[in-house]
C-alpha positions as CSV (number, residue, x, y, z in Angstrom):
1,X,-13.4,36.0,4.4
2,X,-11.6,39.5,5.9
3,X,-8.5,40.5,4.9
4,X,-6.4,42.5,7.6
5,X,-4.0,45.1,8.0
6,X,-1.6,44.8,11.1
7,X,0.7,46.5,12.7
8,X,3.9,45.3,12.9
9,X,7.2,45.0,15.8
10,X,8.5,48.3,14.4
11,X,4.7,50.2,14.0
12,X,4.7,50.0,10.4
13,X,1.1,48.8,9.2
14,X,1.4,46.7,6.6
15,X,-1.6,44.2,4.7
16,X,-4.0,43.4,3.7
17,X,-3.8,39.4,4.3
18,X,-6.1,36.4,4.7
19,X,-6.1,34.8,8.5
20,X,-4.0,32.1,6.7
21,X,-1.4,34.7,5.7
22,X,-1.5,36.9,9.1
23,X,0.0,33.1,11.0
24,X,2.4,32.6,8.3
25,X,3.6,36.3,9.3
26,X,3.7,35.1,12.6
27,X,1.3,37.4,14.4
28,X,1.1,37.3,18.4
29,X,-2.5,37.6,20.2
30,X,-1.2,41.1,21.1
31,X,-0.7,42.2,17.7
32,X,-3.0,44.8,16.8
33,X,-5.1,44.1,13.0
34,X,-7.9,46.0,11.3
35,X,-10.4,45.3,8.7
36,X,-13.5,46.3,7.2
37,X,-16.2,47.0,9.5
38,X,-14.0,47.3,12.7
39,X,-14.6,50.3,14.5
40,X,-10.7,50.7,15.7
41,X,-8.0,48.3,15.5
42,X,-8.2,45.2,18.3
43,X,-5.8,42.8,19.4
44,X,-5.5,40.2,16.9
45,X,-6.6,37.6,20.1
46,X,-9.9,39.3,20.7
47,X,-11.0,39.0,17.1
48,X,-13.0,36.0,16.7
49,X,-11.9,35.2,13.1
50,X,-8.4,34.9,14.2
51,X,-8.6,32.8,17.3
52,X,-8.0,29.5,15.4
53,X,-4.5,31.2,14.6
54,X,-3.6,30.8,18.6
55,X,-5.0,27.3,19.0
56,X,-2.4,24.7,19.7
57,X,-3.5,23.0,16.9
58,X,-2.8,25.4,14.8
59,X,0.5,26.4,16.0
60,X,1.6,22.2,15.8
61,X,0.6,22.4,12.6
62,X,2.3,25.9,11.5
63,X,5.5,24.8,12.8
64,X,5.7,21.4,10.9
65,X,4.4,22.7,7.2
66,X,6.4,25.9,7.6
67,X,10.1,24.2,9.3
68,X,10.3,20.9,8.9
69,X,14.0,20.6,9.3
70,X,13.7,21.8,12.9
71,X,13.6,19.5,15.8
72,X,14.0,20.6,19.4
73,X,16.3,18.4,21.6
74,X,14.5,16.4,24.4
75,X,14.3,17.6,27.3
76,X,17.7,18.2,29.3
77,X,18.9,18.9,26.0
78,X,19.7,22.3,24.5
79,X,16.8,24.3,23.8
80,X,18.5,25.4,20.4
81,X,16.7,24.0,17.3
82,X,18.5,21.2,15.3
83,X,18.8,20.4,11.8
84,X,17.2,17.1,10.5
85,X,19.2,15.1,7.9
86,X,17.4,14.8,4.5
87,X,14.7,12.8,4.8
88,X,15.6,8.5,4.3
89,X,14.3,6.9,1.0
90,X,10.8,6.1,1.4
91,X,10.3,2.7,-0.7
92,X,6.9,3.1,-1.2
93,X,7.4,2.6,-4.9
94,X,9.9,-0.4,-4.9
95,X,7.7,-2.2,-2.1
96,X,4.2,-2.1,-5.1
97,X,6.3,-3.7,-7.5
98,X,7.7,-5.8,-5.2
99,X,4.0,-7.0,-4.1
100,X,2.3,-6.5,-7.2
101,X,4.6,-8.2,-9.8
102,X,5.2,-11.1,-9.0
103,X,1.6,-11.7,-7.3
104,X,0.3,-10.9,-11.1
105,X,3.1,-12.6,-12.9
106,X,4.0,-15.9,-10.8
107,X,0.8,-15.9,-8.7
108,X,3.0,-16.4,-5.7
109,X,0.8,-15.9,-2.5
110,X,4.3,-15.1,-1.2
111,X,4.5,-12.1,-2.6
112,X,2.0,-10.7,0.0
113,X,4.9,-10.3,2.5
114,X,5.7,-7.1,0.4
115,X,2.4,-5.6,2.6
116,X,4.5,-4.9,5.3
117,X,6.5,-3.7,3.4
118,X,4.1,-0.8,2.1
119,X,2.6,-0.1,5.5
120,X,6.6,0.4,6.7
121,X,7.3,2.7,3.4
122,X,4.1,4.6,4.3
123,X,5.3,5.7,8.0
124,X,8.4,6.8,6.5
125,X,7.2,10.6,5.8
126,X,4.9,10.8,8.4
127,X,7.2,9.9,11.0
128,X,9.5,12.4,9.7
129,X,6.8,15.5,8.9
130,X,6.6,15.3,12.5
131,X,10.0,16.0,13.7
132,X,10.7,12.2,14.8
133,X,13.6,11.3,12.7
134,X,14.9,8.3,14.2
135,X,11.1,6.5,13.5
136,X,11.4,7.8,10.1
137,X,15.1,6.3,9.3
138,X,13.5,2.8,11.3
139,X,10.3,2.6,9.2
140,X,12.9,3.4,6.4
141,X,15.2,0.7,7.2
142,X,12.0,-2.2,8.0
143,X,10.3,-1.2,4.6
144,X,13.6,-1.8,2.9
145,X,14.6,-5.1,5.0
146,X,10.7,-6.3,3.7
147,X,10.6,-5.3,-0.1
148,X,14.1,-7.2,-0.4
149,X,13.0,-10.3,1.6
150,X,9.4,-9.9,-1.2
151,X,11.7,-9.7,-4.0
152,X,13.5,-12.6,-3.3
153,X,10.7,-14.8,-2.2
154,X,9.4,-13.8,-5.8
155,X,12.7,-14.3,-7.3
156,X,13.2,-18.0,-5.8
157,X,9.7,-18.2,-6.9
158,X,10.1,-17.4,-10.3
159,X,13.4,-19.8,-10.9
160,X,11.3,-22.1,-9.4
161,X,8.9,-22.2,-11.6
162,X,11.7,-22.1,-14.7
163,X,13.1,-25.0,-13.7
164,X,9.9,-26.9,-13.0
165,X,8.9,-25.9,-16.9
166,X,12.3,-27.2,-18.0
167,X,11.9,-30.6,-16.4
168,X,8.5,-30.6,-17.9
169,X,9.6,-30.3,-21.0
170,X,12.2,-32.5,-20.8
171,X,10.2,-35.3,-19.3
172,X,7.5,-34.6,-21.6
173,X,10.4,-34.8,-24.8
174,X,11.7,-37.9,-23.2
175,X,8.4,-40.1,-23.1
176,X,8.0,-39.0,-27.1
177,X,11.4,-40.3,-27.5
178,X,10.6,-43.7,-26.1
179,X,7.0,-43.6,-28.0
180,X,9.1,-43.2,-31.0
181,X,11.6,-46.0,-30.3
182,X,8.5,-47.8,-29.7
183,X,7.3,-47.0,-32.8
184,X,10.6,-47.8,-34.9
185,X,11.1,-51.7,-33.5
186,X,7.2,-52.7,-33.9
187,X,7.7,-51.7,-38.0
C-alpha cells in the first residue's frame, strides 16, 4: 500500500497518508497527491488506488462512521444538517435474559416470545447508524413492549408453577394425614 502527499485548499503539501487516511481528510477528485514512483503529482481521481475513495459506496459509508449525529431533512426540508437525539436503549441485553431464563429455569416454551424481542433490539443500532431515527426509537420501543410481555409470561409462569408445588405438597401432606388416622383407629 502507497502512502501520499497532497496538496491542500491553501497549497500547503502536507502527508504522507494511507488511501484510508487521504478520505478521512476529505480529499476531492481534483485534489492533487503524490507518491513513490509517480512521475508528477496527478489528480487524486485519476490515480487508480484512490478511486474507491470517490465511489458512492464509499462516500455512504464515510459519512455514517465519521457523523453519525447528522441527518439531512427530507426533501422540501432545509438542506441544513440536523442533530440526532442520543441513540434509544437498545434492549438487546434485557430481551436474552428475558428468553433464556426462564426457558432454562421454568422450561416455559413461552418464553420464546422474547425472539421478537431480540430481532427488535437488534434493529435498534442499525436503524439508527444509518441516519433513520424514528425506526431506531420504533424498533426501540417494539423490543421493549416484547421483553416485558416475555418477562411476564415467565413470571405468571413461574408463580404458576409455585403454587402448583404448594398444592402438591399440601395434597401430598394431607393423604399422610389420613393414612395416619388410618393407622391410629385400626391399633
Amino acid at each position: 500500500m502507497n502512502h501520499y502527499f497532497y496538496i491542500d485548499g491553501e497549497g500547503k503539501q502536507k502527508g504522507t497518508f494511507s488511501p484510508e487516511e487521504l478520505g478521512r481528510e476529505g480529499i476531492k477528485r481534483d485534489t492533487l497527491v503524490w507518491t513513490q514512483g509517480m512521475e508528477q503529482w496527478k489528480r487524486a481521481g485519476e490515480t487508480e488506488e484512490l478511486n474507491f475513495l470517490f465511489s458512492d459506496t464509499y462516500g455512504r459509508f464515510r459519512t455514517v462512521a465519521e457523523q453519525p449525529s447528522a441527518r439531512y431533512g427530507r426533501p422540501g426540508e432545509s438542506g441544513q444538517p440536523q442533530a440526532l437525539p442520543p441513540m434509544p436503549k437498545s434492549w438487546l441485553t434485557e430481551a436474552i435474559l428475558a428468553t433464556f431464563l426462564p426457558l432454562l429455569l421454568c422450561s416455559s416454551i413461552l418464553s420464546l416470545f422474547g425472539i421478537i424481542a431480540i430481532v427488535h433490539a437488534a434493529q435498534v443500532e442499525s436503524s439508527y447508524s444509518r441516519g433513520d431515527y424514528a425506526a431506531s426509537l420504533e424498533s426501540s420501543r417494539s423490543a421493549a413492549k416484547w421483553t416485558k410481555i416475555s418477562l411476564w409470561i415467565a413470571a405468571g409462569w413461574t408463580i404458576f408453577l409455585v403454587i402448583l408445588m404448594i398444592l402438591l405438597f399440601v395434597f401430598v401432606g394431607s393423604f399422610r394425614g389420613i393414612a395416619e388416622m388410618g393407622d391410629l383407629l385400626n391399633t
